[in-house]
N, C-alpha and C positions, 0 to 999 in steps of 0.2 A: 661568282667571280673569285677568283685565286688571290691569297694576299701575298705579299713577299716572301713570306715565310715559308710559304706552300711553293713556290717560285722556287726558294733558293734550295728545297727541297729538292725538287723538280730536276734540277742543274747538276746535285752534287749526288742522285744519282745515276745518272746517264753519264759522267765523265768527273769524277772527282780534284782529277789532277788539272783539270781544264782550269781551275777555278786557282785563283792567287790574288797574294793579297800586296800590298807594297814590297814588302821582303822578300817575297818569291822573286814579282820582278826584277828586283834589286839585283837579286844575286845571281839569275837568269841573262841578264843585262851585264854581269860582269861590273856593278856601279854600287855604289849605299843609296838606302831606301831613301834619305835626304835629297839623294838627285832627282829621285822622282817625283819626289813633291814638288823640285821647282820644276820637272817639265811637265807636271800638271798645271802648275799656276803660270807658268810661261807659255806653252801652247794651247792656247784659246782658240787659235782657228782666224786665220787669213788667206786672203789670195795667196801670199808667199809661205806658209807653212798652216804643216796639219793641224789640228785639234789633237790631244791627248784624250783617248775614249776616254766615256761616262762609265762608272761603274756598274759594272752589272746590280747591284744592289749595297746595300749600306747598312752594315751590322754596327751593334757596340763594338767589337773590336775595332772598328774601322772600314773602310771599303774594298769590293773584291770586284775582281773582273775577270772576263774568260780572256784566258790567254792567246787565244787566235788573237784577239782585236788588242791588245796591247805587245803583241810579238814581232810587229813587225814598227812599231814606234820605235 
């Protein structure tokens, strides 16, 4: 079985640029990475709005996610 590491491996090389971390979104987003913290902690997922993806994985620097699934949040 694969661990993260080997995962995140995995990801970054098959599409390196896919991969972003709060600040990429940020600035991709046209916003500070501080917004995105709160529409992580505000969008939890209801009938009336989406969830903010999970991240693809969780480094010490902090969390990254493939930008398909946070590009169109």
């Amino acid at each position: 079985m694969a661990n993260e590491g080997d995962t995140l491996l995995a990801m970054i090389a098959e599409a390196p640029e896919d991969l972003v971390g709060l600040t990429e979104i940020a600035r991709r987003h046209g916003t500070s990475p501080g917004t995105i913290r709160v529409w992580r902690r505000r969008y939890t997922g209801s009938a009336q709005e989406p969830s903010f993806p999970a991240p693809a994985a969780e480094l010490s620097m902090g969390p990254v996610w493939r930008w398909v699934e946070v590009e169109v949040f």
